[in-house]
C-alpha positions as CSV (number, residue, x, y, z in Angstrom):
1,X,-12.9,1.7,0.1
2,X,-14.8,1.8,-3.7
3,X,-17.9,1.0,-3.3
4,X,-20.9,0.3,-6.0
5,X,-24.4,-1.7,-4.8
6,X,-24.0,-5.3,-4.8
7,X,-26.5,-7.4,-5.8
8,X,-27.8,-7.9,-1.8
9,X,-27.5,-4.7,0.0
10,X,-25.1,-4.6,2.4
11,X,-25.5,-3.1,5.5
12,X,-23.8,0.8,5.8
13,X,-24.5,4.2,6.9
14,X,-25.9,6.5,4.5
15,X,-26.3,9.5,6.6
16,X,-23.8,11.7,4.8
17,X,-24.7,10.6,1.5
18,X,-25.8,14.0,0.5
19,X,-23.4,16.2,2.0
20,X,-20.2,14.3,0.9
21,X,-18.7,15.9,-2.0
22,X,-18.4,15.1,-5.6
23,X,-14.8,15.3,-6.2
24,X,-14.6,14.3,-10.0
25,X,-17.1,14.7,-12.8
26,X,-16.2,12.6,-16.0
27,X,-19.6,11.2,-17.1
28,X,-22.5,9.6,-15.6
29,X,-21.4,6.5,-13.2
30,X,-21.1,6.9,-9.8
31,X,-19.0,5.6,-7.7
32,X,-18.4,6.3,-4.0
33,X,-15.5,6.3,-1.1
34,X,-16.4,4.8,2.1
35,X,-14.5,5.4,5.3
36,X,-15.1,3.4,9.1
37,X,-12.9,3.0,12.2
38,X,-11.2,5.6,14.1
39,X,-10.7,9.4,12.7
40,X,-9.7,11.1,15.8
41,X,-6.8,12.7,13.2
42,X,-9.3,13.5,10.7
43,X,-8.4,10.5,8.2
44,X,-11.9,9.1,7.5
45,X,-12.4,12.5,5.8
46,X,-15.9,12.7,6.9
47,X,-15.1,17.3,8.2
48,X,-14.2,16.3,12.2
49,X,-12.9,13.3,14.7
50,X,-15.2,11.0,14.9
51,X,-15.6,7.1,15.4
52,X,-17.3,5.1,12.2
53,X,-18.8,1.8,13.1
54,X,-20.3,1.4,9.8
55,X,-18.8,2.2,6.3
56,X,-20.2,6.2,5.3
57,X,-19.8,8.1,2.0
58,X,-16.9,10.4,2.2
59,X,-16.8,11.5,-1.4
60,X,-18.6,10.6,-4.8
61,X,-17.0,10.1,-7.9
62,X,-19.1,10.6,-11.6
63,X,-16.4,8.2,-13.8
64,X,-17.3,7.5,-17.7
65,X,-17.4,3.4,-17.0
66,X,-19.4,1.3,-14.6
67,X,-16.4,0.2,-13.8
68,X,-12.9,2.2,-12.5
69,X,-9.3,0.7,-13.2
70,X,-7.2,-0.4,-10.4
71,X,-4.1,1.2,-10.7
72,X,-0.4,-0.4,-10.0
73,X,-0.6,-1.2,-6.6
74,X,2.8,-1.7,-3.6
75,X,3.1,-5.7,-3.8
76,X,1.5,-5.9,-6.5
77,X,3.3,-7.7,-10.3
78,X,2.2,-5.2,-13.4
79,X,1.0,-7.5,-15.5
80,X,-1.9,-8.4,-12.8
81,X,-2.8,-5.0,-12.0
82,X,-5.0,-3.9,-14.8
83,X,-3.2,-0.8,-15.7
84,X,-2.2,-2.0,-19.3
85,X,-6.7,-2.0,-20.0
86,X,-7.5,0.3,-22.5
87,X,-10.0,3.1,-21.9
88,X,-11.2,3.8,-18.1
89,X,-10.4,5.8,-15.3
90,X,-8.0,4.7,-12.4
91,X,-8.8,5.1,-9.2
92,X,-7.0,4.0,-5.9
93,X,-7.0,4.2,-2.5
94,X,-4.2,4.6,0.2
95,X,-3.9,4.6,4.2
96,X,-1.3,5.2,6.2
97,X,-1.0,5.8,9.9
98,X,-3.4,9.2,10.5
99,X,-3.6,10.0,6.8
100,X,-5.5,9.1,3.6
101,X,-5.5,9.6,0.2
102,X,-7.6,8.9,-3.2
103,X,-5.9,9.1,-6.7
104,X,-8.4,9.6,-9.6
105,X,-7.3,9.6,-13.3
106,X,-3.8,10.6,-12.4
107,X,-4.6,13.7,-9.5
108,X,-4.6,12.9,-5.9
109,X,-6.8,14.6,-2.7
110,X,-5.6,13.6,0.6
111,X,-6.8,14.1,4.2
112,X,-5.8,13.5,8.0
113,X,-3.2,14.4,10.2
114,X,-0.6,16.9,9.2
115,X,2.3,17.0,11.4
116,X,5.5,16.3,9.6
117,X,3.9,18.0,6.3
118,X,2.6,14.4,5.5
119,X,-0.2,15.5,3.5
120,X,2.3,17.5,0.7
121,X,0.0,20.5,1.1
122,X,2.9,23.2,2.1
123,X,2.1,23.5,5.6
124,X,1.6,20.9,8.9
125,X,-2.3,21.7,9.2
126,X,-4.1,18.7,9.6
127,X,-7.4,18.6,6.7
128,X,-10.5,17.0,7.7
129,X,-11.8,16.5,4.3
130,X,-10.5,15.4,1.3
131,X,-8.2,18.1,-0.4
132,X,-6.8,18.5,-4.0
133,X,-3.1,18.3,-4.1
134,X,-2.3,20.6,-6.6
135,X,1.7,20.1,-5.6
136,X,1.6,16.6,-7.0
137,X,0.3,17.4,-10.8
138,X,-2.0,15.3,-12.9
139,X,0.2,12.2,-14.2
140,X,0.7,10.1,-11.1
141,X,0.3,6.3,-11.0
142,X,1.0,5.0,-7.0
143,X,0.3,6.8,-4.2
144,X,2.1,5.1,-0.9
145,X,1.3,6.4,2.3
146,X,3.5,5.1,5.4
147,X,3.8,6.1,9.5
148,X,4.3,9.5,9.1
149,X,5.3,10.5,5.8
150,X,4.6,9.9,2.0
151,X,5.6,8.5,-1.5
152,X,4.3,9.0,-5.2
153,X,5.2,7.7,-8.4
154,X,4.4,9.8,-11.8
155,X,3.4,8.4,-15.3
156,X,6.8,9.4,-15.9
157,X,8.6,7.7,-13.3
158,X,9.8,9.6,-11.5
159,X,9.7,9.1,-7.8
160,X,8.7,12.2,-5.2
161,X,8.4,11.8,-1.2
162,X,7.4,14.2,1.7
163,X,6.4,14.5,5.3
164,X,8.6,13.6,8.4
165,X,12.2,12.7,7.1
166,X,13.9,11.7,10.3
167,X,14.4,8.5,10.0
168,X,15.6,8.9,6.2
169,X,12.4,7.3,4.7
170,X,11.9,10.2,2.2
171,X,15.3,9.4,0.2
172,X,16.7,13.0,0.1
173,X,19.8,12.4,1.6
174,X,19.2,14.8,4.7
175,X,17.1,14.1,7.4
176,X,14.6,16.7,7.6
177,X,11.2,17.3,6.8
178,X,9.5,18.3,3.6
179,X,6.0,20.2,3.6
180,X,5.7,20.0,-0.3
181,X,6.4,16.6,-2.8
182,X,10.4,16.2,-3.6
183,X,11.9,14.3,-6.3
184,X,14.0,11.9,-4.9
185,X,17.0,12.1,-7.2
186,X,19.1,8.1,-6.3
187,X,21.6,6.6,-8.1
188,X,19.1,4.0,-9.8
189,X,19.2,4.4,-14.0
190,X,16.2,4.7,-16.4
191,X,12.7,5.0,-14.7
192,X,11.3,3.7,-11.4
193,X,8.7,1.2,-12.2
194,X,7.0,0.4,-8.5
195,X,7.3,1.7,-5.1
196,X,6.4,0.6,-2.1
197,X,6.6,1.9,1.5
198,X,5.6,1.2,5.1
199,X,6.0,2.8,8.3
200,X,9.8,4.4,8.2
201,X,11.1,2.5,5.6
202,X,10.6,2.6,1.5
203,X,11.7,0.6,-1.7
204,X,12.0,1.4,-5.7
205,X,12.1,-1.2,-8.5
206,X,13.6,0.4,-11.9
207,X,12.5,-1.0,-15.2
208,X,15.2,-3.5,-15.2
209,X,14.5,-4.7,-11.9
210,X,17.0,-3.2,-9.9
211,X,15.7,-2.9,-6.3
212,X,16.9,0.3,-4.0
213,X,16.2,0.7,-0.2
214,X,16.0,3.5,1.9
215,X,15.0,4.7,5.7
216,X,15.0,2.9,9.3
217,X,17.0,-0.1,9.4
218,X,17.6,-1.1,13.2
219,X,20.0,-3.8,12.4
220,X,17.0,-6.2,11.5
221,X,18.0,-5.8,8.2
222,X,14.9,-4.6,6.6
223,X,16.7,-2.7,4.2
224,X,18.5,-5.5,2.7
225,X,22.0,-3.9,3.1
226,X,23.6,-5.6,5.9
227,X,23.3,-6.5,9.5
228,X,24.6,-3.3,10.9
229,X,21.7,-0.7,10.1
230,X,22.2,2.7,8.7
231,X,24.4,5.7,10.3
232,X,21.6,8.1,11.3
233,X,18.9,8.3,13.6
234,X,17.8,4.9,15.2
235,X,19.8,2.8,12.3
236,X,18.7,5.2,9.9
237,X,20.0,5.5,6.1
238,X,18.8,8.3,4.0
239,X,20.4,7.5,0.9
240,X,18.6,5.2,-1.4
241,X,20.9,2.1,-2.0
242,X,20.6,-0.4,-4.8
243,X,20.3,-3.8,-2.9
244,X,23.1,-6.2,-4.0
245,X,22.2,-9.2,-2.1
246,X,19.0,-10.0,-4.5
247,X,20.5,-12.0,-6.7
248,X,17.3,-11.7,-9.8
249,X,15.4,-8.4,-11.0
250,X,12.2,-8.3,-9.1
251,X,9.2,-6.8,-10.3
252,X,7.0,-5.9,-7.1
253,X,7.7,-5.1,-3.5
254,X,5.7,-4.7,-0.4
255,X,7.4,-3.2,2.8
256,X,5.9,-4.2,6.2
257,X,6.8,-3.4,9.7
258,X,10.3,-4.1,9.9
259,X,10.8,-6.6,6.7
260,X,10.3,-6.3,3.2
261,X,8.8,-8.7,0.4
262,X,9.4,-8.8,-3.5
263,X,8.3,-10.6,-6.1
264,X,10.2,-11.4,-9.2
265,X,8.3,-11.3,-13.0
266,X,7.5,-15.0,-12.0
267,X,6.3,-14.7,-9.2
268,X,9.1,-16.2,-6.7
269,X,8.6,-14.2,-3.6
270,X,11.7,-13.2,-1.7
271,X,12.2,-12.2,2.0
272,X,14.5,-10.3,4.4
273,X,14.6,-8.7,7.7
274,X,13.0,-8.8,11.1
275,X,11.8,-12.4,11.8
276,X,10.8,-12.8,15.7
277,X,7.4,-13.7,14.5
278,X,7.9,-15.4,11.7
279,X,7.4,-12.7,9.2
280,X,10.0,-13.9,6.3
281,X,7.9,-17.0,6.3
282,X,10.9,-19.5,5.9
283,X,10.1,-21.5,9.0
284,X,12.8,-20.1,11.8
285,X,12.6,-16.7,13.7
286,X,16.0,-15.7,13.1
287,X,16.3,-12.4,11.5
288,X,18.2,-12.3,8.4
289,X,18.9,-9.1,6.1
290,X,20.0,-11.7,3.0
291,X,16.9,-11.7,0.9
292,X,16.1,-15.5,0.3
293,X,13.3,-17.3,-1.3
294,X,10.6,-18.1,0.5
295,X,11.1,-22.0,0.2
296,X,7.2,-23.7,0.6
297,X,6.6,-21.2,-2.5
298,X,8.9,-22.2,-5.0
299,X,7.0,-24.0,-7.2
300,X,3.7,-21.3,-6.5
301,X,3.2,-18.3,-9.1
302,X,2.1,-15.3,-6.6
303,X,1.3,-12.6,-8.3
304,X,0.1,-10.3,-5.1
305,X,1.9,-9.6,-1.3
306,X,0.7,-7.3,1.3
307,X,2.1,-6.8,4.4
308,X,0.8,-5.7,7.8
309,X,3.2,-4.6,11.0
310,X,4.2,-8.5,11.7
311,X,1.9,-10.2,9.5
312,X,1.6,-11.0,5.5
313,X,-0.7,-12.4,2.7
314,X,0.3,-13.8,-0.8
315,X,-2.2,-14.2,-3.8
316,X,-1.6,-16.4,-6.4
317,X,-2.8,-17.3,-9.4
318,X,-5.0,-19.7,-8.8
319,X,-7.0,-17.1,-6.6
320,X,-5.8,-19.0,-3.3
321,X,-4.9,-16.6,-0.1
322,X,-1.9,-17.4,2.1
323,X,-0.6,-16.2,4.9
324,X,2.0,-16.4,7.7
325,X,3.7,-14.4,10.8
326,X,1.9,-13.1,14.1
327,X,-1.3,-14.1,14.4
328,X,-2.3,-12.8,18.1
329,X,-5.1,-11.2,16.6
330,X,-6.9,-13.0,14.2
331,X,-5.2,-11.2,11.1
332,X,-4.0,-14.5,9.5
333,X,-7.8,-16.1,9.3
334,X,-7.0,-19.1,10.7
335,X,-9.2,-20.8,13.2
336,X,-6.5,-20.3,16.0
337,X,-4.6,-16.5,16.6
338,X,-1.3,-18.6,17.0
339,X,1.9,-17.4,14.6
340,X,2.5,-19.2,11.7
341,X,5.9,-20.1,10.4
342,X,5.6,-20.7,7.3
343,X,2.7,-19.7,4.5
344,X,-0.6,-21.7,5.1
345,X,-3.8,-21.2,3.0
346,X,-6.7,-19.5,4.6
347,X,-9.6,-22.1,4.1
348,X,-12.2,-19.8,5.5
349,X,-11.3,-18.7,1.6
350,X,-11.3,-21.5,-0.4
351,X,-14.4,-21.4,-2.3
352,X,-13.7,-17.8,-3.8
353,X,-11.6,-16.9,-5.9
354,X,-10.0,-13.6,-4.4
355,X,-8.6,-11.1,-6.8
356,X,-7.2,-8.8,-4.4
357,X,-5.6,-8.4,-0.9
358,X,-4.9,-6.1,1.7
359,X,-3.3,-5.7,5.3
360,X,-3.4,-2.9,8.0
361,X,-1.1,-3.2,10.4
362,X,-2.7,-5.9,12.4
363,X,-5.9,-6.8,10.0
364,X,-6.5,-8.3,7.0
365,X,-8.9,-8.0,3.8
366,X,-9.6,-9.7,0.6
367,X,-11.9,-9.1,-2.6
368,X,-13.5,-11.7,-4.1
369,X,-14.2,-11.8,-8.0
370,X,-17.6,-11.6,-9.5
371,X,-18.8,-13.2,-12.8
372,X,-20.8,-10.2,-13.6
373,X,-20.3,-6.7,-13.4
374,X,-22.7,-5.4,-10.3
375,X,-25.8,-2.6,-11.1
376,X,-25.4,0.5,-11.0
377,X,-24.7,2.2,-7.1
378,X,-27.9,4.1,-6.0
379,X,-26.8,6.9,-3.6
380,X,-29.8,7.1,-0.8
């Protein structure tokens, strides 16, 4: 998490203040990254395993604006993501299962759990404090981290994946492990313009709009390729594959547990795959691979989805938060934990307008916008 001082101080530890690191120097605002929950692998970055109950400083950034960029984010439609703004730094945050990683101004440092060469740092050594990944160069744009491996996406677009391969998540065609990035060379033409990826599977959008699948696919169909999953390893299909069934170029996808979401320019959101808990939000639990629109959204413009392990949220344009899918644990903010079947709004949100949305596997988060830019963030 960013963080700058809002007006009312908000209650967090500042106990590593000082001895957190200042990872980029660029001029004179600073800006920190907070970490909380569990770290027992190292990815709360704060140098061992530890439990956070309270947000703490892992690193300190010295940008040239009050204000960082938010760079494209998985789920997220271009044109809403702020990365067309002139001037500014991006900056962006990922988490996947054990590991983390921050992207500044095009570099990334990561942190957590190595096994499977997740972190892209040439070895399987787990890092306990934010590292520089000098294997991933200087112009990247997304960084997606999933279960146990990871995904990037350069200026250029070009797509590169690494970490535990065997479920065919990285896209090389093999299904092996990779300690450093890999260009994932599929069948797609022109550039990749948005990636996505979740816990063994990930998706591509070209610049056209073409969408292309790769990784687990148990026969729920996640992959959008058919009902009988891929040949490899528990359904597994290594080789990305452009998906035929989406009948309309799409401009943002999100991949949760075992389903995926995209959104077309327009904002019609699209669904496919498992559905025992109502994930593809279309009012039945039956599983489908067919992508279809999600029909009690047709006539809403969403121009954000994030998905958790059985869970999602849409954001439209209006600022409105919906949500739908297993709700045994409070993740759709509703004043039950029942499943929803089809999207509801969340009216614990209704007098904010949110700007931005997120989901962990079985939690959910939104931003609210501000009419004024905050003061400057004191570090204590």
């Amino acid at each position: 998490m960013l963080r700058r001082l809002l007006p009312l101080r908000r209650r967090y530890s500042t106990s590593n203040a000082s001895a957190a690191p200042t990872l980029y120097t660029d001029g004179t605002y600073p800006i920190s990254l907070l970490s909380w929950g569990r770290g027992a692998s190292g990815q709360l970055g704060g140098g061992k395993e530890e439990r956070r109950l309270y947000p703490s400083p892992v690193a300190h950034l010295l940008l040239p604006d009050p204000l960082p960029l938010l760079p494209p984010t998985p789920g997220r439609l271009p044109s809403d993501a702020g990365e067309t703004a002139a001037g500014g730094v991006e900056v962006g945050i990922s988490c996947g299962l054990f590991h983390s990683a921050l992207l500044v101004d095009g570099a990334a440092w990561v942190w957590g759990k190595g096994d499977g060469g997740r972190l892209g740092l040439g070895d399987e050594a787990s890092a306990f404090v934010p590292r520089a990944n000098p294997n991933l160069g200087s112009d990247l744009r997304v960084l997606a981290l999933g279960g146990i491996h990871s995904a990037a996406l350069t200026a250029s677009g070009d797509v590169f994946t690494w970490g535990y391969g065997g479920f065919g998540a990285l896209g090389h065609y093999v299904y092996h492990r990779e300690l450093l990035p890999k260009k994932v060379n599929g069948p797609w033409e022109g550039k990749i313009a948005h990636i996505a990826t979740s816990g063994a599977h990930t998706a591509a959008i070209t610049d056209s709009g073409e969408l292309y699948t790769w990784g687990r696919d148990e026969g729920d169909g996640r992959l959008g390729l058919g009902s009988g999953g891929g040949p490899g390893e528990a359904g597994s299909l290594s080789v990305p594959s452009k998906v035929n069934a989406l009948p309309v170029p799409v401009a943002a996808v999100a991949c949760g547990g075992f389903f995926t979401l995209a959104l077309t320019s327009d904002g019609q959101l699209w669904s496919w795959g498992a559905n025992s808990n109502f994930e593809l939000g279309r009012g039945s639990n039956s599983s489908d691979w067919r992508p279809q629109i999600i029909p009690s959204l047709k006539n809403v413009r969403v121009i954000q989805v994030a998905c958790g392990g059985y869970h999602s949220l849409a954001l439209t344009d209006e600022g409105e938060v919906l949500s739908w899918g297993h709700g045994g644990h409070g993740q759709l903010g509703h004043p039950t934990i029942q499943n929803h079947r089809v999207p509801l709004a969340i009216k614990a949100l209704s007098e904010e307008r949110i700007v931005y949305i997120a989901c962990g596997g079985s939690t959910s988060a939104a931003i609210s916008g501000c009419s004024h830019a905050p003061p400057p963030y004191d570090i204590e």
